[in-house]
C-alpha positions in Angstrom: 103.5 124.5 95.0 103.6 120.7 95.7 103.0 119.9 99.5 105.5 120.2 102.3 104.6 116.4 103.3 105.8 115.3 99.2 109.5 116.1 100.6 110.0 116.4 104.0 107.8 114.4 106.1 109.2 113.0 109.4 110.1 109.7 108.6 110.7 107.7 105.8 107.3 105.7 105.4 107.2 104.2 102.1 109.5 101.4 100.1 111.4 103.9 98.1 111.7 106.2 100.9 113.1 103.9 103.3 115.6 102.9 100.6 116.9 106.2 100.7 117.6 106.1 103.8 119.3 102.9 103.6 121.4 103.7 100.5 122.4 107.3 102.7 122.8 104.8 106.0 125.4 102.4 103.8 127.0 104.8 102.2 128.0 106.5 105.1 129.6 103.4 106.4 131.1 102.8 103.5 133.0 106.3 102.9 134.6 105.8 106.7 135.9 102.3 105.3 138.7 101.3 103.2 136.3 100.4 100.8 137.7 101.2 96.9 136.6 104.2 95.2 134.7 102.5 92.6 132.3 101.0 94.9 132.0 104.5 96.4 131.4 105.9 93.3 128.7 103.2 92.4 127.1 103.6 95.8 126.8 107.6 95.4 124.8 107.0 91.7 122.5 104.4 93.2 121.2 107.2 96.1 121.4 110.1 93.3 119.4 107.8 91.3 116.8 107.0 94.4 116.8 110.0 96.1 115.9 112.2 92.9 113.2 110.0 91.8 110.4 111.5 94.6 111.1 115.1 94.1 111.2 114.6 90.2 107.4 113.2 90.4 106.0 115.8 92.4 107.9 118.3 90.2 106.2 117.0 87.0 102.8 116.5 88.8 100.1 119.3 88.2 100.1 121.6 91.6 98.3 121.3 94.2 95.0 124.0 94.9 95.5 126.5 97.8 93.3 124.9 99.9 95.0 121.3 99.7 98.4 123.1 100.3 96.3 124.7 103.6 94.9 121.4 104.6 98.7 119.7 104.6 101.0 122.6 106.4 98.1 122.4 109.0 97.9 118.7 109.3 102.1 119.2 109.6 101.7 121.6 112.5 99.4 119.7 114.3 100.9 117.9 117.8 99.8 114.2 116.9 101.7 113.4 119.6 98.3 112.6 121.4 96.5 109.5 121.2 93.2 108.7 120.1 90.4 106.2 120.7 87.6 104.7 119.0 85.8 103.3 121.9 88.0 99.7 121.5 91.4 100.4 120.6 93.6 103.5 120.7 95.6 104.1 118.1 98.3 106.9 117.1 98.2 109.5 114.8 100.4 111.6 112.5 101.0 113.5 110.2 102.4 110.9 107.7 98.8 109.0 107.4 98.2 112.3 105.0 97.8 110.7 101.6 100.2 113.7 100.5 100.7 115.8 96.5 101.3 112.8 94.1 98.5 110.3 95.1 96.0 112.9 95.7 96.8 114.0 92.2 96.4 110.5 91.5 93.1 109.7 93.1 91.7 113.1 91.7 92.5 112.1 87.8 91.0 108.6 88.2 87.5 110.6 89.2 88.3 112.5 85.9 88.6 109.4 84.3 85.8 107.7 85.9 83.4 110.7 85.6 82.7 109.3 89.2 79.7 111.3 90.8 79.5 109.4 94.3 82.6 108.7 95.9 83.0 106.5 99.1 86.3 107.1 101.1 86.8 104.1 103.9 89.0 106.1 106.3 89.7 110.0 106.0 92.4 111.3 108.7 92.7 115.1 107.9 90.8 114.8 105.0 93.7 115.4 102.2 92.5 113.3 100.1 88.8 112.8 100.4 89.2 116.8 99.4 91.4 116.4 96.2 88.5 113.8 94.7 86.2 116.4 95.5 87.7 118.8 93.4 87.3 116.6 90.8 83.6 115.8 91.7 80.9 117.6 89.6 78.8 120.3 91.6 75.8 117.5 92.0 78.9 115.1 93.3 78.8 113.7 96.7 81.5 112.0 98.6 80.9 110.1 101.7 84.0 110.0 104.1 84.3 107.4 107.2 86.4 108.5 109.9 86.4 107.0 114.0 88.0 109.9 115.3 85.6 113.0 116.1 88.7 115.1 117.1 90.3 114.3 113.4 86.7 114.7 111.8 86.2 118.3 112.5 89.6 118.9 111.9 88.6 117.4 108.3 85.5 119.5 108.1 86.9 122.9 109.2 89.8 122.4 106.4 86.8 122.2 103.6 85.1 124.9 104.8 88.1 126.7 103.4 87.8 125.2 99.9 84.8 125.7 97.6 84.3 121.9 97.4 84.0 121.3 100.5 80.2 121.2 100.7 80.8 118.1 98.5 82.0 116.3 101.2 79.8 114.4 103.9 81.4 113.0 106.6 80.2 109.8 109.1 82.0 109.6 112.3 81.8 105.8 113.6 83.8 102.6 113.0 84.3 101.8 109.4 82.2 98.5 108.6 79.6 100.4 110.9 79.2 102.9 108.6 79.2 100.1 105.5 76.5 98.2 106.8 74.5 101.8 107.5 75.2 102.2 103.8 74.7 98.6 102.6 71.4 98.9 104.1 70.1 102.1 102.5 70.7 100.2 99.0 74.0 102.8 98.3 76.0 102.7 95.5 79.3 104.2 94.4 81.2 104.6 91.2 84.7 104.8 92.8 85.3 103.9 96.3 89.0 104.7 98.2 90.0 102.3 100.9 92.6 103.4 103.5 91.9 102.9 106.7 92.5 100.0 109.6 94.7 98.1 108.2 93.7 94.6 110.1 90.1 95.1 108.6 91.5 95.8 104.8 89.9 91.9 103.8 86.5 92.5 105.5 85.5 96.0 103.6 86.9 94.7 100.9 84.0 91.2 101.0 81.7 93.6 102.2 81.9 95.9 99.4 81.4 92.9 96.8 79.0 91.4 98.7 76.6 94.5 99.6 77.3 95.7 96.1 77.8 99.2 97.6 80.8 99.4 94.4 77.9 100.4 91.3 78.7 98.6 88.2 82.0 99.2 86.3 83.0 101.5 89.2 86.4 101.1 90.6 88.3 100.4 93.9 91.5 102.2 95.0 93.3 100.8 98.2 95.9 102.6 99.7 99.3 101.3 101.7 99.4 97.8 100.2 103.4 97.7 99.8 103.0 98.5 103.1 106.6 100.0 103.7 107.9 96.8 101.3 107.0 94.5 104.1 104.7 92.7 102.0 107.4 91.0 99.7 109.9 90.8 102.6 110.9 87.4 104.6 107.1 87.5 106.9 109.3 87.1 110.2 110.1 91.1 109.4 106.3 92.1 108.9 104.1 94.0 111.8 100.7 92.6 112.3 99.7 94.9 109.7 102.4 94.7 107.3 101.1 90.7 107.6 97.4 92.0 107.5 98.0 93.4 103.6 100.1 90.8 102.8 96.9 88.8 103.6 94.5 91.1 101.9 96.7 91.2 98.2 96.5 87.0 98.1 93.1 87.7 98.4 92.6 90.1 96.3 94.9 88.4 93.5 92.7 84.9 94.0 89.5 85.8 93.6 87.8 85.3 90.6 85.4 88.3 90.6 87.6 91.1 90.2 91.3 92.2 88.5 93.2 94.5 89.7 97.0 96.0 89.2 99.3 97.1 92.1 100.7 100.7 91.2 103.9 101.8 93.3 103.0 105.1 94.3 103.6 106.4 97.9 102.9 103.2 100.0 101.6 101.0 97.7 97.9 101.6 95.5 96.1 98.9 93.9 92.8 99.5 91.7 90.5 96.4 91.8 87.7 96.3 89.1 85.1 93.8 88.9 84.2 91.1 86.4 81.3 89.5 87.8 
């Protein structure tokens, strides 16, 4: 079974998604116009040819376990309706932060491929995905989660207690970079870390990471949400302060010298950065 959020979530939140929605928007217009039926025609293959193209993926991706499928049909009941706060800023949840079927498939066959064993997720939510690399830790495996929210933490933790690698999973509730200095300090390493978390502070864990060498050697960076709804190529007067943020943080990324990295167009946008030097 692939998860309830990987076809219905409540809004369209990624560049292909929000195409859809376009293409069903304008073709709508178009069918109560005297527009000629081969334009019709042409418009109803272009949304047959988008709107397919989601469902097809998670169709040809390996299932979800039980206990992800649990951890998104509760994360889709919740009432995120409520608001938040780190101590600073308060910010609004729901339930479309959940990194969803196909890129936790995703993030869990790149620890496969890694042979990762310590795993550092920047930013948990729910915990759908910080759970679905666990799976593919090895029983010694440890994963490190950082979360500001307390409320979304033990919502996190009480999911993995339903799984059997949950123990796997250790999560720090405080502000992110808090929790990468805590780590920085104690000398920490980790062979695949997974970024998704304040947008605004995307370049800062991202120079911290390099700098405190807490990313072990030959060990790989995943980043999530850097198409960022497509705003990133967009004109910039149509980008939100974070859709400018990422925009920001992939001309850094792309400029500097110590790492490569590609830009895959999964979900929202993932990018794996290696380093060089």
């Amino acid at each position: 079974m692939t998860s309830i959020l990987g076809r219905d979530t409540a809004r369209p939140i990624t560049p292909h998604s929000i195409l859809v929605e376009q293409l069903q928007k304008t073709l709508r217009i178009a069918e109560q116009s005297n527009i000629p039926l081969e334009i019709l025609t042409s418009l109803r293959q272009a949304l047959q040819l988008a709107a397919g193209l989601d469902p097809y993926l998670d169709d040809c991706t390996t299932s979800e376990s039980a206990a992800l499928t649990a951890l998104a049909q509760k994360t889709s009941k919740e009432d995120w309706s409520k608001r938040f706060s780190d101590g600073e800023t308060v910010r609004q949840l729901e339930q479309e932060m959940l990194s969803g079927h196909l890129e936790g498939q995703t993030l869990k066959m790149f620890v496969y491929m890694t042979k990762a064993k310590r795993i550092l997720e920047v930013g948990m939510f729910t915990g759908y995905s910080a759970l679905a690399m666990a799976e593919a830790l090895p029983a010694d495996g440890r994963l490190i989660a950082c979360e500001v929210d307390s409320y979304v933490a033990e919502f996190a933790q009480t999911c993995f207690q339903e799984s059997p690698h949950g123990d796997k999973i250790v999560v720090e509730v405080a502000p992110a970079l808090e929790t990468l200095h805590k780590l920085a300090a104690k000398k920490e390493a980790f062979d695949l870390i997974f970024i998704d978390a304040d947008k605004k502070e995307y370049v800062e864990y991202f120079q911290m990471i390099l700098d405190s060498h807490l990313l072990a050697p030959d060990g790989l960076i995943c980043v999530d949400n850097t198409l960022l709804q497509g705003q990133v190529y967009l004109p910039s007067e149509q980008r939100t302060a974070n859709g400018e943020a990422i925009a920001q943080f992939n001309r850094i990324v792309a400029g500097d010298p110590r790492v490569e990295q590609v830009l895959l167009p999964i979900r929202d946008g993932l990018t794996l950065i290696r380093r060089l030097v």
